[in-house]
N, C-alpha and C positions, 0 to 999 in steps of 0.2 A: 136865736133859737131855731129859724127856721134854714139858715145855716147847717147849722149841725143836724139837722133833719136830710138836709139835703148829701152830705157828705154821707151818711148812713146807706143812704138808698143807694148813691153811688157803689158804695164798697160793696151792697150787696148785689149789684147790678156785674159786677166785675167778676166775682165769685161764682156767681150763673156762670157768667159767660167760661171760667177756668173751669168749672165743673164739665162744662158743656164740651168742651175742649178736652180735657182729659178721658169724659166716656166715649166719644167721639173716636180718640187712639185708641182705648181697650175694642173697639167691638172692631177696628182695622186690623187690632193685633191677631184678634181671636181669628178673623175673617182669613189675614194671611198665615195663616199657622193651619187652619182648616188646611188650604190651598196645597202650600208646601208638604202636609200630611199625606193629602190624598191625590194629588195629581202629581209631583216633582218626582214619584218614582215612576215613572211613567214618562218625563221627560228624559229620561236615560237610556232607554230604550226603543228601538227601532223595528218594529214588524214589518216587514212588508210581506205583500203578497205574491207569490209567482206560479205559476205551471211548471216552468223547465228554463234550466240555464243551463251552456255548457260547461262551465268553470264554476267547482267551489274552493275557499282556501279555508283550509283548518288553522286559526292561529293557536299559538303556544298556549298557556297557563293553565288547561286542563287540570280537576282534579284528580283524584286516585280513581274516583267513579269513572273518570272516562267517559264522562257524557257527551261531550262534542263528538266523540267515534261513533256511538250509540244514534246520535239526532244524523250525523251524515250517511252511517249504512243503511236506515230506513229512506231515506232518501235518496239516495243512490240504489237501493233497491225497488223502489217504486217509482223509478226512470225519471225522478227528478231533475238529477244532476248527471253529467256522462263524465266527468274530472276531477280529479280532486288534486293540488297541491297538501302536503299536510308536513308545515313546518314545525321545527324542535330545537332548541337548546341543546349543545352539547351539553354534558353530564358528567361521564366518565371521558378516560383522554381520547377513547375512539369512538364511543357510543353517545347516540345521542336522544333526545325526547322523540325525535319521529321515527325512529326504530322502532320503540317499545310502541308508540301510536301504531302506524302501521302495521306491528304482527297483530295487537290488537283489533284492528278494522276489518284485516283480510279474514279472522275468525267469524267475523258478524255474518259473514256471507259468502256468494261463491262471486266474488268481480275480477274483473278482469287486471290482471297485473301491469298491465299496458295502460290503464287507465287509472293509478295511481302512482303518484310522484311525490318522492321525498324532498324537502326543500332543509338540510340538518345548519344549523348556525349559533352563532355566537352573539345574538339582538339580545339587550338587557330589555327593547322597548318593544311598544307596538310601534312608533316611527321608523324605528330601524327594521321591522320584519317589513315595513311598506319599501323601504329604499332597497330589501333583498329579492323580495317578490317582483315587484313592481316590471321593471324592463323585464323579465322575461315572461313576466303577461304580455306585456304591448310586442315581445320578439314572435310570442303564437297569435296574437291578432285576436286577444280575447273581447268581445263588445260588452258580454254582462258576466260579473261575478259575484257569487254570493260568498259573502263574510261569514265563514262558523266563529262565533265567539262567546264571552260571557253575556249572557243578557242586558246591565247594565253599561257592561262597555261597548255596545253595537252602533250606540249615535257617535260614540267617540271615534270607533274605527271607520266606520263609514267616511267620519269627515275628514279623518286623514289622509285615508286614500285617495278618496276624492280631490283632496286639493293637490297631492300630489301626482295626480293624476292625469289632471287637467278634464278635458272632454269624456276622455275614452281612456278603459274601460268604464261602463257606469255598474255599480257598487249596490249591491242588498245586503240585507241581515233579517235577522229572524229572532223571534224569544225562545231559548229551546228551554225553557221551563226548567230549569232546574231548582233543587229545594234550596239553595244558599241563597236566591235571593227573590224576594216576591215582590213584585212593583205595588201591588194597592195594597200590602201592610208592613211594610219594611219598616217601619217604625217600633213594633212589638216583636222583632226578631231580630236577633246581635248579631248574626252572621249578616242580616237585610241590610243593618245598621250601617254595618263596618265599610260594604262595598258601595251605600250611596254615599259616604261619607267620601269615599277612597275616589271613587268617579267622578264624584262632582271638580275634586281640586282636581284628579287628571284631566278632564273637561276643559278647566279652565287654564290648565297648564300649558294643553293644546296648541292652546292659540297663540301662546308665547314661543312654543317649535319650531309652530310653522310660519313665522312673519319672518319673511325676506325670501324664501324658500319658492325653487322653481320648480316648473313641472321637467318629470322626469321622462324618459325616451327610452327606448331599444338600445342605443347606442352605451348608454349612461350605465349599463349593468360593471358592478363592480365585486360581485359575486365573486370570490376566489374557489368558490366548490360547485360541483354540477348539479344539475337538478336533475334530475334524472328518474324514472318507471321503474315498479319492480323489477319489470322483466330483463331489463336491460341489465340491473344490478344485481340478477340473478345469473344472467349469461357472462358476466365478468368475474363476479364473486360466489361461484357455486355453493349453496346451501350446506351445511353437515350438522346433522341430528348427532348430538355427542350422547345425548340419551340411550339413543339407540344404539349405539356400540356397545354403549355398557353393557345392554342387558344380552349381549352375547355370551350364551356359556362359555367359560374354560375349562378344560380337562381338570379332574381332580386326580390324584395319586389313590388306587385301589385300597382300602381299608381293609380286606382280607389278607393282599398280601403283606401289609404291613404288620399285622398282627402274627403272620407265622414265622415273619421273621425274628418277631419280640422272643415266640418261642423256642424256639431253636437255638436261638442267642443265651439262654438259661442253663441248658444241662453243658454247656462247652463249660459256659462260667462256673459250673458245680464241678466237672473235674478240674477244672487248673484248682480248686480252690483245696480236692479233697488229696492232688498230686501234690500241694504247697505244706499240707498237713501231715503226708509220710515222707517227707524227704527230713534227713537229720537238720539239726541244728547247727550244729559246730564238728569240730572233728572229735572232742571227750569227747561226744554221743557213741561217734563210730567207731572210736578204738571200745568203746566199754560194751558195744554190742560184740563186738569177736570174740569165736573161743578162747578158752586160755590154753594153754600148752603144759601139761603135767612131764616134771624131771625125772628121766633115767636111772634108777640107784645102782652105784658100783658094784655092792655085795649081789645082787643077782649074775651078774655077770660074769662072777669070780666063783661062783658056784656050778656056773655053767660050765668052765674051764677044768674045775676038777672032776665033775661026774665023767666029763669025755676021758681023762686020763685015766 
């Protein structure tokens, strides 16, 4: 009996302790789920603070908003930034994303054409706009540059560059706020959703890139296209406003004199028509319109003959 007493308390002893064990994981769970809720979007992104750096790079993936043009012309108009790189994806076969970026930017403001450069390319990735970029930062002797990117993706790019960087340049970023992604509630917003989702595995993808991968130099540039300032690509490839030509008058042909032409053109056509209506038909017509010819009778004639005798 006291056996089986004992066995009972056992089992109950054991139960505690699984109870105890399994609330133990729920309130871990609840605790890391808290965590990942409210801080993990915030692990994606990179604020830093600065005054002024000479160099910013605008990377690709802009939306239609245009908000990277938007966060860098206030920046560069409140002497922020003195440079800007602003790289694009080709698009069309000669056009590419930083065309339409750049005519976009240069409207934001009045800056200097000299101080903006196009970088146009064919990177599916952010690794490869580092391997485009990159030597011809280190060929201008850039020391700090600030990364324009998507919010979420800023620890991403930062650390890419950085590692392929080595030392120098050293590398910022910034949150430019945009509405597609909010770090302390991206959990109740599908757009929030979709990008910490999409960051996290490129995050983690990162680091699979860049293992083995060396730092990159001046020398290493494999750029096949120039990078090059407005101004310069305005001095080789002159601007033309096709708009503007348009709205060039052409001469139009006088409407008064065409109208008195119409008229005049009228009474010609009424005589051919009223000339085409007394001329005969056939030649019966014309023999039947001549006189006719009345015959000579003999007996006058023979009358005439005898009075004379």
């Amino acid at each position: 009996m006291s056996r089986i007493l004992m066995k009972d308390r056992n089992i109950r002893k054991n139960r505690k302790k699984i109870f105890g064990v399994l609330a133990i994981a729920f309130v871990f769970l609840v605790v890391l789920f808290y965590v990942t809720v409210a801080k993990s979007g915030f692990w994606l992104v990179q604020n830093d603070e600065f005054t002024h750096v000479k160099w910013a790079v605008l990377l690709d993936g802009q939306t239609a908003d245009l908000e990277r043009d938007d966060f860098a012309a206030k920046l560069m108009s409140e002497g922020k930034i003195d440079s800007i790189v602003i790289l694009g994806r080709r698009v069309y076969r000669d056009k590419s994303n930083a065309d339409f970026y750049a005519e976009d930017f240069m409207r934001l403001g009045k800056f200097d054409s000299s101080a903006v450069f196009l970088a146009r390319h064919d990177d599916p990735s952010t690794i490869s706009e580092a391997y485009t970029v990159i030597p011809w930062l280190k060929l201008h002797k850039a020391d700090t540059v600030l990364l324009i990117t998507a919010a979420p993706a800023t620890k991403r790019a930062v650390r890419i560059f950085s590692e392929l960087s080595g030392e120098s340049p050293v590398y910022l970023s910034v949150d430019i706020q945009h509405h597609q992604y909010y770090a302390d509630s991206w959990i109740f917003n599908r757009e929030s959703r979709k990008n910490w989702l999409h960051e996290w595995a490129a995050l983690a993808h990162s680091h699979w890139d860049l293992l083995g991968t060396d730092t990159l130099e001046a020398a290493d540039q494999t750029y096949d296209k120039r990078i090059r300032n407005l101004k310069a690509e305005a001095e080789d490839e002159p601007f033309i406003d096709l708009s503007a030509l348009q709205k060039k008058e052409i001469p139009e042909p006088a409407k008064d004199t065409v109208a008195k032409d119409s008229v005049t053109a009228k009474p010609d056509s009424a005589k051919a028509d009223t000339s085409k209506a007394d001329a005969p038909k056939d030649k019966g017509d014309s023999a039947k319109s001549a006189p006719e010819k009345k015959p000579v009778a003999k007996a006058d004639s023979a009358n005439k003959d005898s009075a004379n005798k």
